[in-house]
C-alpha positions in Angstrom: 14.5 -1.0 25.2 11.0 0.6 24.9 7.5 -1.3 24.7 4.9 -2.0 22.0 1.3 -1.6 22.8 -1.4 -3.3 20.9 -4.7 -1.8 21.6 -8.3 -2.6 20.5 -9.5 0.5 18.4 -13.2 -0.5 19.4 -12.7 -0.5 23.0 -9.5 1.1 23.8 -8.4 -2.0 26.0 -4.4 -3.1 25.8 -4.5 -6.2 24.0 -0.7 -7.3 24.6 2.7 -5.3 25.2 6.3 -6.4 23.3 9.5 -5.6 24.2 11.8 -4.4 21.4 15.1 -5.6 20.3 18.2 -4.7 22.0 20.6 -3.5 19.7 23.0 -6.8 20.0 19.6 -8.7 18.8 19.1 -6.6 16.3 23.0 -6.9 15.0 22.8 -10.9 15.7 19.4 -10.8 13.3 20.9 -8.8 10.7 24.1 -11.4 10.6 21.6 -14.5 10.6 20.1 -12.3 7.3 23.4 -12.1 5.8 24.0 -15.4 5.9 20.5 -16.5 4.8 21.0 -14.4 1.9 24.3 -16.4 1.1 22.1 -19.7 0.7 18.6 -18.5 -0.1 20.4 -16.7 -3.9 21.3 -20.5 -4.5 18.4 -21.8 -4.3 16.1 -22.5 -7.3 13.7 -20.4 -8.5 11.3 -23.2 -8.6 12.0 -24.2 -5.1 11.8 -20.7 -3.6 8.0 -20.9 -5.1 7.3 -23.9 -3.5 7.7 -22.3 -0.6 6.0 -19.5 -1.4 2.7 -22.3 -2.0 3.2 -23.4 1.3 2.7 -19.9 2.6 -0.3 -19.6 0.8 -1.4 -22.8 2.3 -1.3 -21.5 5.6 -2.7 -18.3 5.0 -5.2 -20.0 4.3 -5.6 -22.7 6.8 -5.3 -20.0 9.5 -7.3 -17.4 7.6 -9.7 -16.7 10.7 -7.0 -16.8 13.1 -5.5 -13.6 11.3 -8.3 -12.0 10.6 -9.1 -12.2 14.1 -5.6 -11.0 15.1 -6.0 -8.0 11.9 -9.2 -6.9 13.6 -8.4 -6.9 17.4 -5.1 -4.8 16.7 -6.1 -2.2 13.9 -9.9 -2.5 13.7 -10.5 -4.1 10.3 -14.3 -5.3 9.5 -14.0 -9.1 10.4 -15.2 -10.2 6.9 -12.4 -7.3 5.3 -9.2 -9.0 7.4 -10.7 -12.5 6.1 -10.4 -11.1 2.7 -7.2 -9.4 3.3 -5.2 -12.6 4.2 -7.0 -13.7 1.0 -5.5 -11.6 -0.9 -1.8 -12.5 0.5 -2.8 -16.0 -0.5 -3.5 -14.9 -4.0 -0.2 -12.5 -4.2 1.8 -15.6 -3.0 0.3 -18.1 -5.8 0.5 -15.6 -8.0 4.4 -15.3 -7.7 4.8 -19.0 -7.2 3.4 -19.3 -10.8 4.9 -16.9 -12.4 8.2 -15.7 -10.6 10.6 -18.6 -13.1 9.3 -16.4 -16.2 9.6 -13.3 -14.5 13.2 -13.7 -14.0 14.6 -15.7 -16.8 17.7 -14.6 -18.5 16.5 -12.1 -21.3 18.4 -12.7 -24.2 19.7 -9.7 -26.7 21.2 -9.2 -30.2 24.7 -8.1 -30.2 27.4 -8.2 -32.2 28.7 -10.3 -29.3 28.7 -14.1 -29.6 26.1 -13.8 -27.1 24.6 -11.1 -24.9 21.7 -11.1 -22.3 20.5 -9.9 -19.2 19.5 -11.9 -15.8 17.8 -10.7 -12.5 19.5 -11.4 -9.3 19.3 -10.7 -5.9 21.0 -8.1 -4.0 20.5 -9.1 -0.6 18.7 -8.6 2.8 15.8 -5.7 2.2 14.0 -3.7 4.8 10.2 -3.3 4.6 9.0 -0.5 6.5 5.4 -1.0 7.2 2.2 0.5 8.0 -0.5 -0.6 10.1 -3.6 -0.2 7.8 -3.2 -3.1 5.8 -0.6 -5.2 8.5 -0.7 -8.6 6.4 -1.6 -7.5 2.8 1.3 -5.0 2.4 4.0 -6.8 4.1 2.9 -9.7 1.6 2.5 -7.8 -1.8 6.3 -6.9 -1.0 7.5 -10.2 0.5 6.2 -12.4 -2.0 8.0 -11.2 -5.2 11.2 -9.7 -3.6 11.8 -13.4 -1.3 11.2 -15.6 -4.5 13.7 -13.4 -6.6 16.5 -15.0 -4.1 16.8 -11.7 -1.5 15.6 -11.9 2.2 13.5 -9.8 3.9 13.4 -7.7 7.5 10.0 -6.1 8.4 9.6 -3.2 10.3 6.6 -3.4 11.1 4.1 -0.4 12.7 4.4 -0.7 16.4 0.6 -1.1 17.1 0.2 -4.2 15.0 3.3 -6.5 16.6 1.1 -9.3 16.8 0.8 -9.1 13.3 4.3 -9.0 12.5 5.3 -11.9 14.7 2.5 -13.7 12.8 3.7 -12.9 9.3 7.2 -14.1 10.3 5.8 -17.4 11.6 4.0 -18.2 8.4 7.4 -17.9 6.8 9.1 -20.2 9.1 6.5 -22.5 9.8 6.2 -23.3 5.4 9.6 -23.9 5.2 11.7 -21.1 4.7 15.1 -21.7 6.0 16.4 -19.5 9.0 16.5 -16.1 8.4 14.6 -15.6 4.9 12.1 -13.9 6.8 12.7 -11.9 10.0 10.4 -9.3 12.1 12.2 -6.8 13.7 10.5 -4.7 16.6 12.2 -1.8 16.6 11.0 2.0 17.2 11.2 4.0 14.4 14.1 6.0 15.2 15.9 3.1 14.8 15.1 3.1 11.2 17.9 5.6 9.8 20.7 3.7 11.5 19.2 0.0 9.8 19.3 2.1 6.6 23.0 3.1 6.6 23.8 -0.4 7.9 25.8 -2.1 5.1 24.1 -5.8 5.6 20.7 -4.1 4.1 21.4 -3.9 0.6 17.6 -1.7 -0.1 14.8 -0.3 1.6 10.8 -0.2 0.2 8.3 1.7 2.6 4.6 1.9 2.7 3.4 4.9 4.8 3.2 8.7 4.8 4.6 11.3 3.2 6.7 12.4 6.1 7.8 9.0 6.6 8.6 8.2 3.0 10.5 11.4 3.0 12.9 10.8 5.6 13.7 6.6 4.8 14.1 8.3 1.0 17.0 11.0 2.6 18.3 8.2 4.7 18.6 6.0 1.3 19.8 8.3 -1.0 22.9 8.9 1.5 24.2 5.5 1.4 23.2 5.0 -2.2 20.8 2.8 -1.8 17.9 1.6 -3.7 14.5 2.5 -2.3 11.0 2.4 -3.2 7.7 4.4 -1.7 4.2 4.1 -2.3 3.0 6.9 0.3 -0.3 8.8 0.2 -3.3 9.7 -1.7 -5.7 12.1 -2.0 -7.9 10.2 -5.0 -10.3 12.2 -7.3 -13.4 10.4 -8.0 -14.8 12.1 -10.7 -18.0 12.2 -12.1 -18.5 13.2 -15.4 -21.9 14.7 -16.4 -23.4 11.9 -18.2 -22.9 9.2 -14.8 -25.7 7.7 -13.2 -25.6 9.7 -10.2 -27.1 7.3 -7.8 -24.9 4.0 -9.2 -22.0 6.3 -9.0 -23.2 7.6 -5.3 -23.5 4.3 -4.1 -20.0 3.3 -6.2 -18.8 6.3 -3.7 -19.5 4.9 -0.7 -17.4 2.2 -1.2 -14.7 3.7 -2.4 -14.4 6.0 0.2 -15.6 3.6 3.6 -12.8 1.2 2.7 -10.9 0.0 5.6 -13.0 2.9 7.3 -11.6 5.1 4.9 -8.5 4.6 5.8 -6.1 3.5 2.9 -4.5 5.2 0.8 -6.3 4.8 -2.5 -9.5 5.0 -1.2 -11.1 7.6 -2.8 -11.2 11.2 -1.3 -12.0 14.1 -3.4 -15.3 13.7 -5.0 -15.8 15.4 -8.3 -18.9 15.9 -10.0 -18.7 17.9 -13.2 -22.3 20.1 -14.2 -25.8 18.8 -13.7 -24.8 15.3 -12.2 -23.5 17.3 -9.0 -26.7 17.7 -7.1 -28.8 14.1 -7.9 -25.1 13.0 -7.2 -24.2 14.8 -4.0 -27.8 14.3 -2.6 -27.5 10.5 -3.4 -24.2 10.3 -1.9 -24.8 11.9 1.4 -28.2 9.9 1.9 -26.0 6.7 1.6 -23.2 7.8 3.7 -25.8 8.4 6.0 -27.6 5.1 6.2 -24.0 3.1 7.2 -23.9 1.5 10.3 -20.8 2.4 12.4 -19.8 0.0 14.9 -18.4 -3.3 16.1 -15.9 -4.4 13.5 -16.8 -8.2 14.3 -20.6 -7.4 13.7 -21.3 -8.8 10.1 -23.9 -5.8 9.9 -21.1 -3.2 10.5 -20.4 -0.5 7.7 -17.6 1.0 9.2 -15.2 0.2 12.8 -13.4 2.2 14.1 -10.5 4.1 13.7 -7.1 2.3 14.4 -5.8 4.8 17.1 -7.2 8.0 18.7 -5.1 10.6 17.2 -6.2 9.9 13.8 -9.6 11.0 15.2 -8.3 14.1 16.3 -6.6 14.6 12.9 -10.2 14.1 11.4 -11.6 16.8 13.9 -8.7 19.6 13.0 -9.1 18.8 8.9 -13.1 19.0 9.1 -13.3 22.2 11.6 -10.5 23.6 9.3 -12.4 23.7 6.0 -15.7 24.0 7.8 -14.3 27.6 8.6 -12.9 28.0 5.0 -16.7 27.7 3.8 -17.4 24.2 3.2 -20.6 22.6 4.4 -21.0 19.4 6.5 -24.2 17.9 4.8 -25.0 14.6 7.5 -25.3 16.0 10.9 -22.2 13.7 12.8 -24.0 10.3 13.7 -24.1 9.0 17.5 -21.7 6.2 17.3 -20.1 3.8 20.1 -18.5 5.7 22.9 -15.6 4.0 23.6 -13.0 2.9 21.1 -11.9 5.1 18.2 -15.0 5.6 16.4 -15.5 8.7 14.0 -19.0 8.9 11.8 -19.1 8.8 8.3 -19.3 12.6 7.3 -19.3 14.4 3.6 -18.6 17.8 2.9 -19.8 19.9 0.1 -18.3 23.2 -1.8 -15.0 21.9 -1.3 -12.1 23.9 -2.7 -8.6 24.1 -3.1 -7.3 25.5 -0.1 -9.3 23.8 2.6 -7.7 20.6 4.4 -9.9 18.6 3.1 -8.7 19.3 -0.6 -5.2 19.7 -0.1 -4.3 17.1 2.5 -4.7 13.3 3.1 -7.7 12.4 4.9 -7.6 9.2 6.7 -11.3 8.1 7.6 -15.0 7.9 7.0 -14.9 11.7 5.6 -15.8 12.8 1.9 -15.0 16.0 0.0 -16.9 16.7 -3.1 -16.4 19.4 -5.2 -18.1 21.0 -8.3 -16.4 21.3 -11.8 -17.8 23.1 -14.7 -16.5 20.5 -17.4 -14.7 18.1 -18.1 -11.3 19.8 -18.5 -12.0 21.7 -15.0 -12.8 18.0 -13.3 -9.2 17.2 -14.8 -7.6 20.5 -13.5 -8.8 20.0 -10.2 -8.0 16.0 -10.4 -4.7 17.0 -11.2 -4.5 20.1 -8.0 -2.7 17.6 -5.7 0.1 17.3 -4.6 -0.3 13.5 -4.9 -1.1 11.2 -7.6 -1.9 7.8 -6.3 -4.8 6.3 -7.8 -8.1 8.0 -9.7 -11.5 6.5 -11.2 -14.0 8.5 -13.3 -17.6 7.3 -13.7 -19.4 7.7 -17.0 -21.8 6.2 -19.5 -19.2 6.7 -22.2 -16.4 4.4 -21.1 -14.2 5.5 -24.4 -14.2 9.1 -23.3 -13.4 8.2 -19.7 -10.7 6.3 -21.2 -9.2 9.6 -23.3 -9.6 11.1 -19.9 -7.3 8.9 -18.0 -4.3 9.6 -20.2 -5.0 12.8 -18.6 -4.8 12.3 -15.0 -1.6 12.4 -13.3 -1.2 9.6 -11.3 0.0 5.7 -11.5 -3.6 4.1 -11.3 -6.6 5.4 -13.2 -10.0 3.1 -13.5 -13.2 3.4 -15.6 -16.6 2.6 -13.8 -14.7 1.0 -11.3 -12.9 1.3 -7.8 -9.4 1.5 -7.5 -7.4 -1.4 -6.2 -4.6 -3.6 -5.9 -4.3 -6.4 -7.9 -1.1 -8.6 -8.1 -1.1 -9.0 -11.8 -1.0 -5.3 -12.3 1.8 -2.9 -11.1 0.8 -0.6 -8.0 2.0 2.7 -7.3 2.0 6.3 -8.0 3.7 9.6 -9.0 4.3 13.4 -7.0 4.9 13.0 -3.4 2.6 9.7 -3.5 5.8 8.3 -3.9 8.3 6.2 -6.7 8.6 2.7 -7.7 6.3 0.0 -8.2 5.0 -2.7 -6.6 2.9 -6.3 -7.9 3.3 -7.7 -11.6 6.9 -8.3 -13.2 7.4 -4.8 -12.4 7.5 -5.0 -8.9 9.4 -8.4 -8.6 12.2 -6.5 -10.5 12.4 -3.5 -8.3 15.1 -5.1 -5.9 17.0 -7.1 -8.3 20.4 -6.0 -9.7 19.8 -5.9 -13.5 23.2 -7.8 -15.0 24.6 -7.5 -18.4 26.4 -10.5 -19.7 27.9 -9.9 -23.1 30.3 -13.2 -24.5 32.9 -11.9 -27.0 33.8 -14.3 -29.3 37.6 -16.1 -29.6 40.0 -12.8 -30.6 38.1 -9.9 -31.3 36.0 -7.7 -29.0 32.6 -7.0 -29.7 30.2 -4.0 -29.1 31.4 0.1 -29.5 34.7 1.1 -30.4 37.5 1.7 -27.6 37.4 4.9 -25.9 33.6 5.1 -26.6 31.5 4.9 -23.5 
């Protein structure tokens, strides 16, 4: 048995230990899954979305007591975890609404008397789950996958528990019978053996690269189905004719989300010709103006950082392409000395090569970089080994829109930042991971896709025998 600790990231005080599971709680909770699973698949469609309203109820009704929860364990700006369990509200009305549509029988034209497809369940699914969005990604996963008839199992991240143990009471406490919804608080080593486990039918994961990696090798050698949405490294590109202060100031946001910490938030910032400098100087004057502090302070730009080795990840990417020849253009602000607090920063004459190119950077720390056109802005775009998300900012919205055809990722916006939205699919491409999540797409990820073909009286319809 080991312990979870949950730690304020803007004071570094323990907020609450958890034990884990033993491993005959964690057999007794798979079982109770299994046999949830057995009921839940007869249940309605309509009837699963009712409960998936009374969810959203709650979020709601208790939309302060989360947020308060989000921001004590990961750090969240108050008024950003009050939007985030929002947001879950919205993603569970939004599947309530539509989920009877999204998984009616699809008729097709045969030669058969009748032919047509349905979307079932397959069964108990594990969510693995990060900590920088600990209610909005367990939702955007829970909502459609639950209301097409499977159960869920969250694993969550250890150092938001409370979270997890939240989540799972809003599922219980609207109704959902015993075992639709189940938190288990596990380390993650104990994530291969859940895998292979034959009571979890699939497995989606939110996280990084290394992570998605190795729940990807564990899936794929028990044949099972698995989707990833894993990290980002998101160009924001500016092409010449932008407005370089609306598309500075555009920047900010996009890259202070969540104190930059998500995994679309934009990260590389490219500015194509003459637009680089009113650009770049606009940008770092803004970066420079936030206010870093206490996350509960409704004049706070950006908290803190959700744990004190992502700090020192920051440090070792910065110094790293500081001595590959990029500058540091806002001298490193005096922020709050305890907690995990890291000052917004943005470097210039970035390039391919340096850490902060190549990798992931998770906080307050931009990258911009200088292309010569448009077809160079592309080519670096495109120099990544992920392909999340990417926006381009232009007065000529047509040719942005050429553009985006060109960019290879899942997600590409016009004059606008790049989020998630439940009516449209999320996800991305290269080692940013597979699948899709949100919009009918992602409600028929874990569903088994059945054929049903209905030969009429004495004669067999469709291909000839011995054709495949």
């Amino acid at each position: 048995m080991s312990i979870f600790t949950s730690v304020d990231p803007s004071t570094g005080r323990t907020i609450a230990t958890y034990e884990t599971l033993r491993a005959d709680e964690i057999d007794a909770r798979l079982g109770r899954a299994v046999e949830a699973y057995g009921r839940w698949r007869s249940v309605p469609v309509a009837a699963r979305a009712d409960v998936l309203t009374g969810v959203a109820d709650l979020l709601d009704a208790r939309r302060d007591v989360y947020a308060r929860l989000i921001t004590d364990e990961m750090g969240k700006l108050l008024v950003d975890a009050r939007a985030e369990v929002a947001k879950c509200a919205t993603g569970c009305r939004y599947y309530a609404e539509h989920a009877a549509r999204m998984l009616a029988p699809e008729p097709v034209a045969t030669e058969a008397t009748r032919s047509y497809v349905t979307f079932d369940p397959l069964g108990p699914v594990l969510a693995v789950m990060p900590w920088n969005f600990p209610f909005w990604q367990v939702f955007r996963f829970a909502a459609p996958t639950i209301v097409a008839g499977n159960v869920a199992l969250l694993k969550h991240a250890a150092n938001v528990s409370g979270a997890a143990l939240a989540i799972e009471s809003v599922w219980r406490d609207a109704g959902a019978p015993d075992g639709v919804f189940q938190t288990l608080l596990v380390p993650s080593g104990d994530v291969a053996a859940l895998i292979a486990d034959d009571r979890v039918r699939a497995v989606t994961l939110t996280g990084s690269e290394h992570a998605g990696t190795s729940v990807a090798e564990n899936a794929g050698r028990v044949c099972k189905k698995c989707v990833l949405e894993l990290g980002g490294s998101d160009p924001f590109i500016v092409l010449a004719d932008a407005d370089p202060v609306r598309a500075a100031h555009a920047a900010v946001k996009a890259r202070v989300v969540n104190s930059g910490q998500s995994c679309i938030a934009a990260k590389r910032f490219i500015a194509v010709g003459a637009v680089a400098d009113p650009f770049t100087r606009a940008f770092a004057d803004a970066m420079r103006a936030l206010r870093v502090g206490d996350p509960r302070d409704a004049a706070t730009d950006v908290g803190p950082l959700a744990r004190g080795d992502l700090r020192d990840e920051l440090v070792r990417q910065i110094d790293g392409s500081l001595a590959a020849g990029a500058r540091r253009l806002i001298a490193p602000a005096t922020v709050p000395s305890a907690g995990f607090f890291f000052p917004p920063t943005v470097l210039a004459d970035v390039h391919p090569g340096m850490p902060a190119f190549d990798e992931e950077v998770f906080g307050p720390v931009a990258a911009v970089v200088t292309a010569d056109s448009d077809a160079d802005a592309i080519a670096l775009a495109n120099r990544s080994r992920y392909g999340l998300g990417g926006s381009i900012w232009t007065r000529d919205a047509a040719h942005a829109e050429a553009l985006a055809h060109e960019l290879d990722c899942g997600m590409v916006f016009v004059n606008d930042l790049v989020r998630s939205d439940p009516r449209l699919p999320f996800g991305g491409v290269k080692r940013s991971g597979y699948g899709r999540e949100l919009s009918h797409y992602g409600i028929h990820e874990f569903v088994n896709v059945r054929t049903v073909v209905i030969g009429g009286e004495g004669r067999t319809a469709g291909t000839p025998a011995g054709i495949e």
